[in-house]
C-alpha positions as CSV (number, residue, x, y, z in Angstrom):
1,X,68.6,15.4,-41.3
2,X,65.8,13.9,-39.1
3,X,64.0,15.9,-36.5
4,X,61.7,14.6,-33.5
5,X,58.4,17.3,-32.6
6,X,58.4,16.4,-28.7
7,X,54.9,17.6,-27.2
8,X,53.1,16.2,-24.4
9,X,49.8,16.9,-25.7
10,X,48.4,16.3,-29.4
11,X,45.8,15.2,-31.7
12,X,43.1,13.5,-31.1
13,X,42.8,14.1,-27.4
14,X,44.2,17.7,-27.7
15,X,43.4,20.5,-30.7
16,X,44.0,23.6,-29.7
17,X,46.6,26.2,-31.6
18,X,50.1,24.6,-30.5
19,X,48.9,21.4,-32.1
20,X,47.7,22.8,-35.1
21,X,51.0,24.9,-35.3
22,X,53.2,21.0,-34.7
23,X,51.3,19.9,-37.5
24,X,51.7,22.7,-39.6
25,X,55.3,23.1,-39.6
26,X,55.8,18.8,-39.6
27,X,54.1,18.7,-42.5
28,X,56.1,21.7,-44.0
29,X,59.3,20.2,-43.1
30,X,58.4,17.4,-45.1
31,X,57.5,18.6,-47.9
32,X,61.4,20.1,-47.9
33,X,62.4,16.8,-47.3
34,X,64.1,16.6,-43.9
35,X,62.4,13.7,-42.6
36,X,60.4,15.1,-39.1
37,X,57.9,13.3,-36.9
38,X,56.0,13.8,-33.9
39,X,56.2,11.9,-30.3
40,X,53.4,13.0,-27.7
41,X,52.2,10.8,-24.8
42,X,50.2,8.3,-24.7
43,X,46.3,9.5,-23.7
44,X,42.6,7.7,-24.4
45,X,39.7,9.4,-25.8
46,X,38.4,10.0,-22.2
47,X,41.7,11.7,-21.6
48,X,43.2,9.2,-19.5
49,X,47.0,8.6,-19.4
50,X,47.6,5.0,-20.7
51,X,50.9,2.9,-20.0
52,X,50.8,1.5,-23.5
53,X,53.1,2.2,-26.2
54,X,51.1,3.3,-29.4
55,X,52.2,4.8,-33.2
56,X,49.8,6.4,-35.1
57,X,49.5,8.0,-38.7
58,X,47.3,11.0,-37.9
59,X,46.7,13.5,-41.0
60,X,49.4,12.0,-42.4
61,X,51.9,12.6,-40.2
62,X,53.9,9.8,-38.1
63,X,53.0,10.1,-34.2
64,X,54.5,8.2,-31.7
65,X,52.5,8.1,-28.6
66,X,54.8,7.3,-25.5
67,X,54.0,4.9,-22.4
68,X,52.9,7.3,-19.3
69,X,51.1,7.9,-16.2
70,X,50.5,11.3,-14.3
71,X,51.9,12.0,-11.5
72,X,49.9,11.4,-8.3
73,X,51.1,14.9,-6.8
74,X,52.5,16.6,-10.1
75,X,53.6,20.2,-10.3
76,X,53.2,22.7,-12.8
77,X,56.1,21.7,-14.6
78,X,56.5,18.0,-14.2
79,X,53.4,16.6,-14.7
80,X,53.9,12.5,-16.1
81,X,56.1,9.9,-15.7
82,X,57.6,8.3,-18.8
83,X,59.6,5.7,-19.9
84,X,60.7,3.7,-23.2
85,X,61.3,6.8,-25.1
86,X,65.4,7.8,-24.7
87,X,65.8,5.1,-27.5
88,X,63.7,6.2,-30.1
89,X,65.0,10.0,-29.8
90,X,68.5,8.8,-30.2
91,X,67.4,7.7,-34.0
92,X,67.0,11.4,-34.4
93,X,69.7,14.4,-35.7
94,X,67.5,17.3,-33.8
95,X,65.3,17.5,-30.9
96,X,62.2,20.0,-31.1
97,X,60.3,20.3,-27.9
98,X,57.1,22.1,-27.5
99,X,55.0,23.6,-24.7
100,X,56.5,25.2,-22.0
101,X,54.0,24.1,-19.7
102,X,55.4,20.7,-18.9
103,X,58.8,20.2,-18.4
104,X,58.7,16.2,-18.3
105,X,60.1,15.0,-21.9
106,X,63.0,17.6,-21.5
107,X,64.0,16.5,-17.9
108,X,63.5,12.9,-18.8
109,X,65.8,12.6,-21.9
110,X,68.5,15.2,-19.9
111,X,71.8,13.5,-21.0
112,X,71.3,13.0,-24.6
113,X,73.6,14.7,-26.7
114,X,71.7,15.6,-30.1
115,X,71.0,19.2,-30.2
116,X,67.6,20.1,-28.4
117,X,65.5,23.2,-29.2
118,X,62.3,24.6,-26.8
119,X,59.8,26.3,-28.5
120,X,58.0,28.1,-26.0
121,X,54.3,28.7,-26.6
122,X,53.0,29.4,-23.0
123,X,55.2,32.5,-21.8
124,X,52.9,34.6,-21.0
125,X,51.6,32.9,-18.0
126,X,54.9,30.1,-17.6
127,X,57.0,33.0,-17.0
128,X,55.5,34.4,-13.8
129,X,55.6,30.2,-12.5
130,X,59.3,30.0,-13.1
131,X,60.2,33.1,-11.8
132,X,58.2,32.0,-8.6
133,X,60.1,28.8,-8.4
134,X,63.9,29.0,-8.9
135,X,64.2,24.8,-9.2
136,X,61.9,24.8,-12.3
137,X,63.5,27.7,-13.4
138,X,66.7,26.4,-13.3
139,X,65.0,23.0,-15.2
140,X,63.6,24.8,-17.9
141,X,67.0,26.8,-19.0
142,X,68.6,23.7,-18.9
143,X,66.4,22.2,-21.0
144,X,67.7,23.1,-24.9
145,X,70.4,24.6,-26.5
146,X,68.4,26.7,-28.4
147,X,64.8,28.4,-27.0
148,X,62.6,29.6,-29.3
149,X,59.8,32.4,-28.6
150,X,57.1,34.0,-30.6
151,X,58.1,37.8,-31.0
152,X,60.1,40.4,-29.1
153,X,57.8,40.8,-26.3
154,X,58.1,37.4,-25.3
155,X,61.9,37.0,-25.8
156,X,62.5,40.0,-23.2
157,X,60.8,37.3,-20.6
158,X,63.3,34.5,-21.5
159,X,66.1,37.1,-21.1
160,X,64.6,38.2,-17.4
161,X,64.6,35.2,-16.4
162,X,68.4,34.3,-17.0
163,X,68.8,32.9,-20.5
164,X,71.4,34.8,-22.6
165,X,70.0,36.4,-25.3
166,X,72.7,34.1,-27.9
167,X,70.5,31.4,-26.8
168,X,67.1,32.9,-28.2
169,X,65.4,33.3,-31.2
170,X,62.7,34.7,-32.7
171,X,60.7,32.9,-34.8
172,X,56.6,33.7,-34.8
173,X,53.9,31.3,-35.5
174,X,52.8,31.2,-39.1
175,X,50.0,30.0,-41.0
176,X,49.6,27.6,-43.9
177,X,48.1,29.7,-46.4
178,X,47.0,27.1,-48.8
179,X,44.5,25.9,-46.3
180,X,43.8,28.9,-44.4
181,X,42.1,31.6,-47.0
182,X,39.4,33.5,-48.3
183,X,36.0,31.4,-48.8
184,X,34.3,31.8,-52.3
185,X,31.1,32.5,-50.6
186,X,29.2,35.4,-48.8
187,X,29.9,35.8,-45.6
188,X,26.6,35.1,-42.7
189,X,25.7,38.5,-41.7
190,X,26.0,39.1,-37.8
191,X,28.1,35.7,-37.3
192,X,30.8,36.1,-34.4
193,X,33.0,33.7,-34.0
194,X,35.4,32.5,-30.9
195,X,38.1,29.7,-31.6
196,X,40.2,28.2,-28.1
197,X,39.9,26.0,-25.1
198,X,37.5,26.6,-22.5
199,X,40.6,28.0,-20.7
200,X,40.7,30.8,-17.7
201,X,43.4,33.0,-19.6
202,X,40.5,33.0,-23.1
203,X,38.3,35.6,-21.5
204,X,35.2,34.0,-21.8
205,X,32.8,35.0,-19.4
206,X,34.1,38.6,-20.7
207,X,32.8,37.5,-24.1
208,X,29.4,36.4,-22.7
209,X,28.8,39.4,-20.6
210,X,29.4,41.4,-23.6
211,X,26.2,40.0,-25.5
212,X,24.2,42.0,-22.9
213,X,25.9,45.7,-24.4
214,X,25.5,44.7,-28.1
215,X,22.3,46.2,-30.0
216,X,21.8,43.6,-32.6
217,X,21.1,40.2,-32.4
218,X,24.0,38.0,-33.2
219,X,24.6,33.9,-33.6
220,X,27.9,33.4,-31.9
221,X,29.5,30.0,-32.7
222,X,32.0,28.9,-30.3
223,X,34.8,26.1,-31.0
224,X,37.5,24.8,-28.8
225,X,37.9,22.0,-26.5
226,X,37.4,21.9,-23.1
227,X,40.7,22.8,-20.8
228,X,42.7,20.4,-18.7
229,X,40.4,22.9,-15.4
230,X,37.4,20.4,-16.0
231,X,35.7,22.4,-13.0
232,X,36.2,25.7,-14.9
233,X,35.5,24.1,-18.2
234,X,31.8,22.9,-17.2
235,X,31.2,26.0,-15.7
236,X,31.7,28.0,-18.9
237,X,29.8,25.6,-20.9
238,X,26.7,26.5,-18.8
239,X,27.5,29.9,-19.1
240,X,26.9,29.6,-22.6
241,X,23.4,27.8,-22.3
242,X,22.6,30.4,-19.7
243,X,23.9,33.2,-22.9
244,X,21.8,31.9,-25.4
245,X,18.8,31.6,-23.1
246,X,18.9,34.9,-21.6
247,X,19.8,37.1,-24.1
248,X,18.6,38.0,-27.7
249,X,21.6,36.4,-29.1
250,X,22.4,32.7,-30.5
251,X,24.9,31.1,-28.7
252,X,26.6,28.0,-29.5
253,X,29.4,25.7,-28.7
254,X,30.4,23.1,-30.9
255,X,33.3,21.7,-29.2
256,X,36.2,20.7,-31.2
257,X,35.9,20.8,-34.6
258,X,37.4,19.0,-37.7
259,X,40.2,21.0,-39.1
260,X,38.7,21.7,-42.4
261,X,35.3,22.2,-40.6
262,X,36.9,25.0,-38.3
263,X,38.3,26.8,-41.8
264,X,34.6,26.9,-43.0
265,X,33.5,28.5,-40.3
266,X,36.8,31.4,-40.6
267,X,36.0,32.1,-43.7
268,X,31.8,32.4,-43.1
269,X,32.4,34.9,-40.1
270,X,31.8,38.6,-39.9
271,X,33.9,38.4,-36.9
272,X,36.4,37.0,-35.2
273,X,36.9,37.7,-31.1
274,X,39.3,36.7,-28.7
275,X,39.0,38.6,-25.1
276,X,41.6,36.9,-23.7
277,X,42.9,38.0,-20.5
278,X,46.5,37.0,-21.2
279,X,48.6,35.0,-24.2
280,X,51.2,34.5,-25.9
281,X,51.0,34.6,-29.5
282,X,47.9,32.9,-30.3
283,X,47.1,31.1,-33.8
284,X,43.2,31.8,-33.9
285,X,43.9,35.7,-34.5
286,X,46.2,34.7,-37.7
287,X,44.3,31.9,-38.9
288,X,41.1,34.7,-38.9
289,X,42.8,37.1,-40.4
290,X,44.2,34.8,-43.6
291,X,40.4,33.6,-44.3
292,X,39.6,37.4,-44.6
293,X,37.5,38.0,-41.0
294,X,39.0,41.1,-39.4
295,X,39.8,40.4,-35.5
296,X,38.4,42.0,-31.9
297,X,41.1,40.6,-29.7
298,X,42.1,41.9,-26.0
299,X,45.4,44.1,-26.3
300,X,47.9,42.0,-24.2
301,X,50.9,39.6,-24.7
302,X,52.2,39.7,-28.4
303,X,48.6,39.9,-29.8
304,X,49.8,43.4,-31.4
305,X,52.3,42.2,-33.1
306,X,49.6,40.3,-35.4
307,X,46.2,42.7,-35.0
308,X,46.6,45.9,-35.9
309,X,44.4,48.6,-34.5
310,X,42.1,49.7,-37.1
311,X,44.0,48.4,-40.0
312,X,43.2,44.4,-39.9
313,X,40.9,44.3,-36.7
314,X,40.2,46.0,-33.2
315,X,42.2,45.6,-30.4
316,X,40.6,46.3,-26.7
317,X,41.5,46.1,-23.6
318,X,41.2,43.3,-21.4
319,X,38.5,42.3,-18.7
320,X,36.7,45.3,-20.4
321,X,33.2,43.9,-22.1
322,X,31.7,47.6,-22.8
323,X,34.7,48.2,-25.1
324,X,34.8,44.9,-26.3
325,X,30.4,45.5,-27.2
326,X,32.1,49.1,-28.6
327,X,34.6,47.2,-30.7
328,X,31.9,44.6,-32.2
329,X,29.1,46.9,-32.7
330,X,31.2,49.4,-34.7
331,X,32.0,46.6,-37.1
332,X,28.4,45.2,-37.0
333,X,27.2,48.5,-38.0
334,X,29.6,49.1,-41.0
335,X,29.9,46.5,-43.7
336,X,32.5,48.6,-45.3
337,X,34.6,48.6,-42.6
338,X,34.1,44.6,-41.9
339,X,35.4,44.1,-45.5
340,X,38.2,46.6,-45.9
341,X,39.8,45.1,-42.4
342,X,39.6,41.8,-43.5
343,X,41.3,42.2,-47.0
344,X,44.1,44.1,-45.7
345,X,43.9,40.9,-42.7
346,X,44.8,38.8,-45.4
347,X,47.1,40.6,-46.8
348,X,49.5,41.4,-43.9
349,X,49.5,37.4,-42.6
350,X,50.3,36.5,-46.6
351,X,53.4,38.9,-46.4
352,X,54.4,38.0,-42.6
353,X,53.3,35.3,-41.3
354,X,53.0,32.5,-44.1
355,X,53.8,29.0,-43.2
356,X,57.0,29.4,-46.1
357,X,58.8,32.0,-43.5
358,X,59.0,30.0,-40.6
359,X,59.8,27.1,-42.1
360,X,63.2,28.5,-43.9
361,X,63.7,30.1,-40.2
362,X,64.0,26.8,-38.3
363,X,66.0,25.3,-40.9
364,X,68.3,27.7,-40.8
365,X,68.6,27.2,-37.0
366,X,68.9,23.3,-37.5
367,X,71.5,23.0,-39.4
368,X,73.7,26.1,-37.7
369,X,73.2,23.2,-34.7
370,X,74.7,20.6,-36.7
């Protein structure tokens, strides 16, 4: 069996927890020998769409990088125009496309007869597009034989907008535990730490206006890309100069980090926070929790499903920084409680959410396609 990840965003120019997830599983699907590689389009290091095709080894993993140009007026859902691909998917058995965002690899490969799965990462705010939109919406169900969502909350939004509930299944992120786990050292007293884009839906001015509640000083690091809103994205940045200037706190962003890098700094955090006004089933929240750093996450999308209030983190509500100062400075002001959460943190991802799980799930739907 030979299986093409389909993505229209990945490493370098991209890092953010759907391409870590790609990765993740690619590399696990190896390892059980069903030969899987990974086809993205084609961007620079400046982020510019590049008409060139372009195959790359990256972490070890085969990536081929696909010819394209953005669309002067694109939509949400149809963003590039590509071409010179419809070959090299036909030398594959199963076709695994990711991000619900962009609909442009599935509508340009319609007519190809392998079996196509859609793994939808971005329901939480895709959902309320296509509903808008009944031509996209008709797009996207047509799309795959097989849609793939990140826990039950999530599926219930596939199932209102149309798709028969045969046609779903539930399979949630996972982590790879071998990478992601408890550090051998101490962990830096009074460190927060926030992992995503520089995205509107991550809740970071929320974050920042928090600082000004808590009663001890903290260093918060801060890594992520910026998102594909470069207006929005510069803004936040200088929101987080303006932070660490103005307040008694350490702020920093670091950008995008290397992956090993960004496990360092899981494991050597007090805290992890994400006050994100909406997601879907985010990876930063797991990857935390199986490095042993209990979680303060905003209580919306599927984010329950993974933090457990009081048992392996906080969960608060959204747009809310006094609770989310409440949340922090309880766990600031009891060491106990810090270490306790994040034990049990590691814990419940190890029995739930381990990279082994998911991988025997898709497998399973794989070959019941073939």
């Amino acid at each position: 069996m030979k299986v093409l990840m389909v993505t229209p965003y990945y490493y370098p120019t991209t890092i953010g927890g759907t391409e870590s997830l790609i990765e993740n599983i690619t590399v696990k699907l190896n390892q059980h020998g069903i030969h899987t590689d990974i086809m993205t389009f084609n961007y620079a290091t400046d982020r510019r769409a590049v008409f060139v095709e372009k195959t790359e080894i990256i972490n070890g993993l085969y990536v081929v990088k696909v010819p394209t140009v953005l669309l002067p007026r694109p939509t949400f859902f149809v963003k590039h125009l590509a071409t010179h691909f419809r070959s090299r998917m036909r030398q594959y058995d199963v076709i695994h496309f990711h991000n619900d965002t962009d609909l442009s690899f599935p509508l340009f490969s319609y007519g190809l007869t392998m079996p196509k799965l859609f793994h939808c990462h971005c329901l939480d705010t895709t959902y309320f597009d296509y509903r808008r939109n009944p031509i996209a919406k008709k797009a996207f169900l047509r799309s795959a034989d097989i849609f793939i969502t990140l826990s039950r909350f999530l599926s219930e939004m596939l199932i209102d907008l149309g798709l028969p509930k045969e046609k779903i299944r539930i399979v949630p992120n996972s982590v790879d535990i071998g990478r992601f786990k408890e550090g051998t050292e101490k962990k830096v007293e009074n460190l927060l730490l926030f992992v995503g884009r520089l995205d509107p839906k991550k809740g970071i001015p929320v974050l920042l206006q928090s600082l000004k509640h808590l009663k001890t000083p903290v260093k918060l690091v801060m890594i992520g890309p910026p998102s594909h809103y470069e207006e929005y994205s510069r803004r936040i940045v200088k929101l987080i100069d303006d932070a660490g200037k103005k307040t008694m706190h350490t702020v920093t962003y670091l950008g995008p980090v290397e992956p090993q890098e960004l496990v360092r700094w899981y494991q050597k955090a007090s805290i992890f926070v994400l006050p994100s006004i909406s997601e879907s089933f985010p990876m930063a929240n797991m990857e935390s929790l199986a490095c042993g750093t209990p979680v303060v996450a905003s209580n919306v999308g599927a984010v329950s499903e993974v933090v457990r209030d009081h048992e392996n983190g906080i969960l608060v509500p959204p747009r809310n920084p006094i609770k989310l100062a409440e949340a922090l400075q309880y766990l600031l002001d009891n060491e106990d409680t810090r270490l306790k959460l994040g034990k049990q943190g590691v814990k419940w991802i190890v029995e739930n959410f381990s990279s082994e799980a998911t991988i025997t799930r898709l497998i399973e739907i794989y070959r019941s396609l073939l």
